[in-house]
C-alpha positions in Angstrom: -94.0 17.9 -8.9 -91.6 16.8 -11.8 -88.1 19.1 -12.3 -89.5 21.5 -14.7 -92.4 22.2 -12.7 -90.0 23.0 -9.9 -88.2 25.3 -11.7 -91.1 27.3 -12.7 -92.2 27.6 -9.5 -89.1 28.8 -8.1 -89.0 31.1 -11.5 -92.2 32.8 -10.3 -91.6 32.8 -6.2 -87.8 34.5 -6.1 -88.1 37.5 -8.5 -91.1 37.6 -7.2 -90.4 38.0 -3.6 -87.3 40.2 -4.7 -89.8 43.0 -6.6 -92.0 42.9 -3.2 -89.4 43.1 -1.0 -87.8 46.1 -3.6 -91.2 48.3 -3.9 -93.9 47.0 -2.1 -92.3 46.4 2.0 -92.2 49.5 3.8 -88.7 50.5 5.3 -88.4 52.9 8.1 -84.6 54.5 8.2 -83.9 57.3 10.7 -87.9 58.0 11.5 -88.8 57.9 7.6 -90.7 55.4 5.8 -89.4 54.3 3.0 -89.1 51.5 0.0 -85.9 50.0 -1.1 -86.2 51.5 -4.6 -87.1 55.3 -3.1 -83.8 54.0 -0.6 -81.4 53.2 -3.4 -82.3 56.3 -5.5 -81.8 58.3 -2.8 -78.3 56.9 -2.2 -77.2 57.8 -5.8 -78.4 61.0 -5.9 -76.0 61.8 -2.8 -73.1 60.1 -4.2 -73.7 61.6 -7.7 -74.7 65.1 -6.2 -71.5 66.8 -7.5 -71.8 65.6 -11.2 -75.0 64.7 -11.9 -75.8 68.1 -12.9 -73.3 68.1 -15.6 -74.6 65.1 -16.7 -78.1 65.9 -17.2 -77.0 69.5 -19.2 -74.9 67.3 -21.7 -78.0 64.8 -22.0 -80.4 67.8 -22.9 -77.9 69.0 -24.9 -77.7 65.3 -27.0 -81.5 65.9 -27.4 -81.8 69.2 -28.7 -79.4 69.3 -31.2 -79.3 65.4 -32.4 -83.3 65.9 -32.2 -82.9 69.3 -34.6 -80.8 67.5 -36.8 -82.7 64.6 -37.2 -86.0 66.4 -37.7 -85.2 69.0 -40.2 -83.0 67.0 -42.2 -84.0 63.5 -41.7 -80.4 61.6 -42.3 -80.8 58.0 -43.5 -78.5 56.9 -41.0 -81.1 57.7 -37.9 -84.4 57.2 -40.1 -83.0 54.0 -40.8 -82.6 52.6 -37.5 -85.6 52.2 -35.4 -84.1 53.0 -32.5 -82.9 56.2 -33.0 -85.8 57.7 -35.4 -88.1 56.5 -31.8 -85.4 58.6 -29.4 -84.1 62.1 -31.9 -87.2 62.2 -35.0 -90.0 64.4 -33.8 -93.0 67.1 -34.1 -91.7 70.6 -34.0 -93.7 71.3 -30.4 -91.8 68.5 -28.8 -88.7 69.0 -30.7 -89.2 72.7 -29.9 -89.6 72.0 -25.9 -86.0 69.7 -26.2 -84.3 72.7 -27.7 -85.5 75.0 -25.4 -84.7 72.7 -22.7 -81.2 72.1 -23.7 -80.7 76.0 -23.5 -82.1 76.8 -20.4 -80.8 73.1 -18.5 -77.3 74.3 -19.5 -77.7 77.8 -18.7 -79.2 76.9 -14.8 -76.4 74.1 -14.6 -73.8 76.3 -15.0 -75.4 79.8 -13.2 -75.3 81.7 -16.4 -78.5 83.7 -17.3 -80.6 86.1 -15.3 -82.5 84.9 -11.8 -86.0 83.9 -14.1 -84.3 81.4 -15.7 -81.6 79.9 -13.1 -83.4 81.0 -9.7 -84.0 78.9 -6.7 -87.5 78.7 -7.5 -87.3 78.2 -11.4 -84.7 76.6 -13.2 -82.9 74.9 -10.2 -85.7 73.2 -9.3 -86.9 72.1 -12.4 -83.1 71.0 -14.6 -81.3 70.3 -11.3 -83.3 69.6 -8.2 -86.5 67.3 -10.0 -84.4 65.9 -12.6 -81.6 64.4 -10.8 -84.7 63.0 -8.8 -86.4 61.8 -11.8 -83.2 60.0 -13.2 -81.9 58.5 -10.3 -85.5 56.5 -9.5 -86.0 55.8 -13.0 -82.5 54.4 -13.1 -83.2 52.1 -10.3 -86.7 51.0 -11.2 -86.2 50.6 -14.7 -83.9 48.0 -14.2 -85.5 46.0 -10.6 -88.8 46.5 -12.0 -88.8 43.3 -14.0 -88.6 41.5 -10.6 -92.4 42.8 -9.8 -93.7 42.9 -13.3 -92.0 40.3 -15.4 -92.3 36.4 -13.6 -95.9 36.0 -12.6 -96.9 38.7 -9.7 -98.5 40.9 -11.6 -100.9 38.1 -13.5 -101.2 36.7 -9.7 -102.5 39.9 -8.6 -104.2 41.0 -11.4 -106.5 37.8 -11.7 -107.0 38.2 -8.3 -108.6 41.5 -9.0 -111.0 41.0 -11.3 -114.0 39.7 -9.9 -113.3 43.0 -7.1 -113.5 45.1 -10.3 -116.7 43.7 -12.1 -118.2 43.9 -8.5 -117.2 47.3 -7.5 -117.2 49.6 -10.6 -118.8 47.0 -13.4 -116.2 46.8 -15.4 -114.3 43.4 -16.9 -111.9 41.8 -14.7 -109.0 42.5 -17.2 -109.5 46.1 -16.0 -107.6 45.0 -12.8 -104.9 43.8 -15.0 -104.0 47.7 -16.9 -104.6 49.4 -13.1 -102.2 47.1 -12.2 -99.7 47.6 -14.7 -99.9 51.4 -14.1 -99.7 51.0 -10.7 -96.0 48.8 -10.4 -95.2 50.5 -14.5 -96.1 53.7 -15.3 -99.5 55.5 -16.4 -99.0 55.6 -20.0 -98.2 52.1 -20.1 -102.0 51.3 -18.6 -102.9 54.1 -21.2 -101.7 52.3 -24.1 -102.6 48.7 -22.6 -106.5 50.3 -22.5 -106.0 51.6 -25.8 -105.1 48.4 -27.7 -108.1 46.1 -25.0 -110.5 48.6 -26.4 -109.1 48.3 -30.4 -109.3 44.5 -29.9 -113.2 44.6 -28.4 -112.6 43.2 -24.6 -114.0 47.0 -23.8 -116.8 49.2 -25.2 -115.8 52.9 -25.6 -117.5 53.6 -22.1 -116.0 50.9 -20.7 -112.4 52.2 -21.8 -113.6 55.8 -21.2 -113.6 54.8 -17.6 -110.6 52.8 -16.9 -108.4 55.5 -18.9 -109.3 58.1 -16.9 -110.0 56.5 -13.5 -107.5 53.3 -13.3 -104.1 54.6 -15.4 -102.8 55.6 -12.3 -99.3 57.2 -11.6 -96.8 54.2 -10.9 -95.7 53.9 -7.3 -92.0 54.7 -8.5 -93.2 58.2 -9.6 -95.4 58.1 -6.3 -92.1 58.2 -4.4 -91.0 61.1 -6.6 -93.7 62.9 -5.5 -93.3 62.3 -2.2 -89.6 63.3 -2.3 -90.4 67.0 -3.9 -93.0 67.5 -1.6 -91.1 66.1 1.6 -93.2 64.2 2.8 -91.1 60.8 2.3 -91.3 60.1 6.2 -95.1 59.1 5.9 -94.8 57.6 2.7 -97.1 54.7 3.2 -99.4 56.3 5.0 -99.6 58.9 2.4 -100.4 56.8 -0.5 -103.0 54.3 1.2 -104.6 57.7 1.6 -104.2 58.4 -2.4 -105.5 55.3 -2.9 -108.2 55.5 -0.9 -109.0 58.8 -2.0 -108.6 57.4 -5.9 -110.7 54.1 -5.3 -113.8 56.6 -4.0 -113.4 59.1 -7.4 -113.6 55.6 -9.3 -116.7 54.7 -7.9 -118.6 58.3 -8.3 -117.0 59.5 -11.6 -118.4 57.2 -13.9 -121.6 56.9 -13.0 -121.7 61.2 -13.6 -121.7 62.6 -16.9 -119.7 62.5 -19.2 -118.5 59.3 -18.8 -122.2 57.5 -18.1 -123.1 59.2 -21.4 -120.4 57.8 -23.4 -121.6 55.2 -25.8 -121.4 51.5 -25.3 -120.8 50.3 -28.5 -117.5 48.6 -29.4 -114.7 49.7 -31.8 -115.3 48.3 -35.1 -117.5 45.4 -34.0 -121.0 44.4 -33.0 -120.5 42.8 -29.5 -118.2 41.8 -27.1 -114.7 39.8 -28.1 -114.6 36.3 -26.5 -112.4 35.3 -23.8 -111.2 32.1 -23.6 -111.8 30.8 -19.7 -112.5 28.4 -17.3 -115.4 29.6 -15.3 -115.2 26.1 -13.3 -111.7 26.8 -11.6 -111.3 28.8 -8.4 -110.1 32.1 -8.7 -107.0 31.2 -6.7 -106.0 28.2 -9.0 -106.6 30.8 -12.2 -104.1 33.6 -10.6 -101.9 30.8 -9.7 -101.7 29.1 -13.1 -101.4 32.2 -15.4 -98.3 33.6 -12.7 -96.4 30.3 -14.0 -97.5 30.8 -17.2 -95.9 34.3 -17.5 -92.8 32.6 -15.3 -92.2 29.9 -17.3 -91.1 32.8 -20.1 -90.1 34.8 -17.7 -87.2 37.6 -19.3 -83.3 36.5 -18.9 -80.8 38.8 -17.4 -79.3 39.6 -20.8 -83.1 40.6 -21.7 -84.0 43.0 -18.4 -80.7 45.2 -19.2 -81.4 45.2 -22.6 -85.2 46.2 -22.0 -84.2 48.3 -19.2 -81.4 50.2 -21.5 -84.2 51.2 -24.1 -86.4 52.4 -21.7 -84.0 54.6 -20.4 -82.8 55.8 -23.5 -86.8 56.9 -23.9 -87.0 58.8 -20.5 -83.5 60.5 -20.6 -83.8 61.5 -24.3 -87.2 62.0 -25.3 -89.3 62.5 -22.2 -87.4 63.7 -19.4 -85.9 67.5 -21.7 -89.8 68.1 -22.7 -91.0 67.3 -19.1 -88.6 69.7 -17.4 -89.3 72.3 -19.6 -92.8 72.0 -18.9 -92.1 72.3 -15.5 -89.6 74.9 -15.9 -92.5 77.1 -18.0 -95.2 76.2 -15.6 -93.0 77.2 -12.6 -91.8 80.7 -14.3 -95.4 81.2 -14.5 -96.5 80.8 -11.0 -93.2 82.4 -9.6 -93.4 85.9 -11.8 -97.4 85.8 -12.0 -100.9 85.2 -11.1 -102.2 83.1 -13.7 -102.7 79.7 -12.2 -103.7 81.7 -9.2 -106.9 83.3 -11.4 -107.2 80.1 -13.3 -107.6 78.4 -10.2 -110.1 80.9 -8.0 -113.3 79.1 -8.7 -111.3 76.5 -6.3 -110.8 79.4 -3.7 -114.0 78.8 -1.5 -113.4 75.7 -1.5 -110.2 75.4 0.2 -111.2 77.8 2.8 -114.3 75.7 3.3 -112.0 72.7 4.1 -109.5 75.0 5.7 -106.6 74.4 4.2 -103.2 75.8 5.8 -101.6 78.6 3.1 -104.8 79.0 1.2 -103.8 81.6 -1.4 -101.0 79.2 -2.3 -102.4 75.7 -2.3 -105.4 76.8 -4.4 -103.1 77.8 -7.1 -101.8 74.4 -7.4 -105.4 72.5 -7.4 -106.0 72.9 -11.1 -102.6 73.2 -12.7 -101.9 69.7 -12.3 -104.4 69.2 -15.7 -101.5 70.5 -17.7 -98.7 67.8 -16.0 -98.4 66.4 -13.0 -95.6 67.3 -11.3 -96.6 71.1 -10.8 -98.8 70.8 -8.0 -96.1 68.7 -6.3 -93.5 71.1 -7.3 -95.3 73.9 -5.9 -96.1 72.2 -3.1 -92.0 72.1 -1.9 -92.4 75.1 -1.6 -94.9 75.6 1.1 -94.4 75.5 4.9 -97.5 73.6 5.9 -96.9 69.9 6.3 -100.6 69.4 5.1 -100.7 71.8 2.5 -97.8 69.8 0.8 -99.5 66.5 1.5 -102.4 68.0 0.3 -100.9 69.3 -3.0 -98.8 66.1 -3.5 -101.7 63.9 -3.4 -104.2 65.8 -5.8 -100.8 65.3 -8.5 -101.3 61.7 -8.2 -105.3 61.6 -7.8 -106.2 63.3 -10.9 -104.8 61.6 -13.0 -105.2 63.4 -16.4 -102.5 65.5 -17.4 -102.0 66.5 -20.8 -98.2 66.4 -21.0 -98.4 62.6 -21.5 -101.4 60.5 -20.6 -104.0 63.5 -21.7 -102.3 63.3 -25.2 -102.2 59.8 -25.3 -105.9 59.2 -24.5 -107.1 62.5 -27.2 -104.5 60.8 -30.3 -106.6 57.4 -29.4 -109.3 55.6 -30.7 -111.2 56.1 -27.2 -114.4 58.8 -27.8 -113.1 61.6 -25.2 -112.6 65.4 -26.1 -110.4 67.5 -24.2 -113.7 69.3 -22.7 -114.9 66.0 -21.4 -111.5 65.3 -20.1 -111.1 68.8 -18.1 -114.7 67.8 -16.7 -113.4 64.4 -15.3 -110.3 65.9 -13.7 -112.0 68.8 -11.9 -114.5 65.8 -10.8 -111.9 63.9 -9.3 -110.5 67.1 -7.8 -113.3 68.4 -6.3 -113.9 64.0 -4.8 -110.5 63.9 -3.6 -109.8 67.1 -2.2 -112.0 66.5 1.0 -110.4 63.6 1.8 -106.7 64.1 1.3 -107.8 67.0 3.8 -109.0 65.1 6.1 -106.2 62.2 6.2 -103.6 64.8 5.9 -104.7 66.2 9.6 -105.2 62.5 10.9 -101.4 61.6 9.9 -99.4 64.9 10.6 
């Protein structure tokens, strides 16, 4: 091994071991188990607990009335800079959730308004409690992320998984790849990744169809959310082996049901299948192991992560994070002051008594909601006394994986031939597969 190779190798092996040891090794502080990113956000949250608040009203504020500005009047000064036309220039629903969640953020921040808006069960937990939650992990993630994603592990792994893949649910290998990326990144990233595979003919539409809605999995960052809001942090691991488990088994069934087996097999704007270039002749092993130093060799520099990191950041403070509470906010003014989810959810009813579920009235309100984002059901699940209710709750807001507050959207504006009927068909599927089982390891581990 000459000097360059040597410093490849150690390009892919240090960041590498870093991102493991950051999100992927199980810590266990004070009886809780734990990784070092859910460790560190936690850390800032306490420390920032007196200002963050403050903080997050002024961002909202930034977005709303920046946002306004530069939708209705369009000033050359943002529309000419990338950048800022991506972060303030909008539709009117989105720019219309920003506004509103500049008003009510402020208003719950600083306990003006009536108990609707800034109550313990509203407003407090959606602008203060799950947003300071939210922007510490991003925070931390965004930025050590690159460590896991960036110098070679993730094309390791990911070769690694394909022939698993074409074995298990018959799809191509490079599937493994985007569940991959959703599973260290984030869901829409796998989304998009799908998207642009399918555009480019390495998937047919059913082939895309099913690794959309099956494999763009919630990131394991937002996984620790989720476990946070529905305290049940202290069997983390445990916890989402179980959600994957549960997820890996609603892969397998799903699409081999309708609609997705009906879903045609043609490709997007071509006859057959694009070509990969491959050598069929190498071991699997030596594959992963030369693409890892591949992606190493142009690995990102330090200068580049903060930069990449920054952007990001920008995205999720300014254009995601207002809209996202407000959903929440909206969805949880609804549950608190009425029945609806409750009625919208009472096919479910016999169901969870059938599996018998701890808090029944409660938990089945939360088994559908999570179609519209999916947070709710973990939201609503903080509040619940039962240990396995919450796990319960938490779990189905990472295994059903449509939710039409971001990755729903995405997959509906895409090329990819899937209604919105189709896609509430596939997400009560995976409900009704994972249920049973989140049941059942919920009563094994608590």
């Amino acid at each position: 091994m000459n000097r360059a190779e040597g410093k490849t190798l150690l390009k892919f092996l240090l960041p590498s071991m870093v991102g493991i040891g950051l999100f992927l090794v199980p810590i266990t502080i004070d009886g809780k188990q734990t990784i070092a990113i859910g460790l560190l956000s936690d850390l800032l949250r306490q420390r920032s607990a007196a200002w963050l608040p403050y903080l997050l009203a002024i961002i909202f504020l930034v977005s709303g009335i920046v946002s306004s500005y530069a939708t209705l009047f369009r000033p050359s000064w943002i529309m000419g800079r990338p950048l800022l036309k991506h972060l303030f220039f909008t539709s009117f629903v989105w720019l219309s959730l920003r506004v509103t969640g500049a008003v009510m953020c402020s208003l719950t921040v600083f306990g003006v308004g009536p108990e609707w808006i800034i109550g313990e069960s509203t407003g407090a937990i959606a602008y203060i409690e799950m947003a300071s939650i939210i922007f510490c992990i991003m925070l931390v993630a965004n930025f050590l992320l690159p460590f896991l994603t960036d110098y070679g592990f993730l094309e390791f792994v990911g070769t690694l998984l394909t022939r698993p893949f074409q074995m298990l649910f018959n799809l191509p290998g490079r599937a493994g790849l985007d569940a991959l990326t959703s599973w260290v990144g984030d869901s829409s990233v796998g989304t998009i990744l799908t998207v642009r595979q399918y555009e480019e003919g390495f998937y047919s539409a059913r082939e895309a169809a099913v690794v959309v809605t099956n494999f763009s999995a919630v990131s394991l960052p937002f996984s620790v959310v989720i476990g946070q809001m529905a305290r049940i942090d202290h069997v983390f691991f445990p916890f989402y082996f179980s959600v994957v488990f549960a997820s890996i088994v609603a892969a397998f069934i799903t699409p081999r049901l309708p609609p997705l087996s009906r879903i045609s097999t043609n490709f997007f704007e071509r006859a057959d299948r694009k070509a990969e270039a491959s050598n069929k002749q190498d071991f699997i092993i030596r594959q992963a192991w030369s693409r890892a130093l591949a992606r190493a060799e142009h690995g990102p520099s330090a200068k580049s992560i903060v930069s990449g990191g920054s952007r990001t950041i920008l995205d999720i403070y300014i254009t995601v994070l207002p809209a996202a509470m407000t959903i929440e906010f909206l969805a949880l003014v609804v549950y608190s002051y009425s029945d609806f989810f409750y009625w919208l959810s009472l096919p479910m009813l016999p169901i969870v008594q059938l599996l018998q579920i701890p808090e029944p009235a409660a938990v089945v309100s939360g088994t559908l909601v999570g179609f519209f984002d999916q947070f709710i059901p973990a939201i609503m699940s903080g509040t619940l006394e039962s240990p396995v209710s919450r796990f319960v709750l938490a779990g189905l807001s990472i295994t059903q994986l449509i939710f039409i507050a971001e990755n729903g959207t995405l997959i509906l504006r895409s090329s990819i031939p899937l209604n919105i009927g189709q896609l509430f068909i596939i997400f009560l599927m995976r409900t009704i597969i994972t249920l049973p089982i989140l049941v059942l390891a919920a009563n094994l581990i608590l």
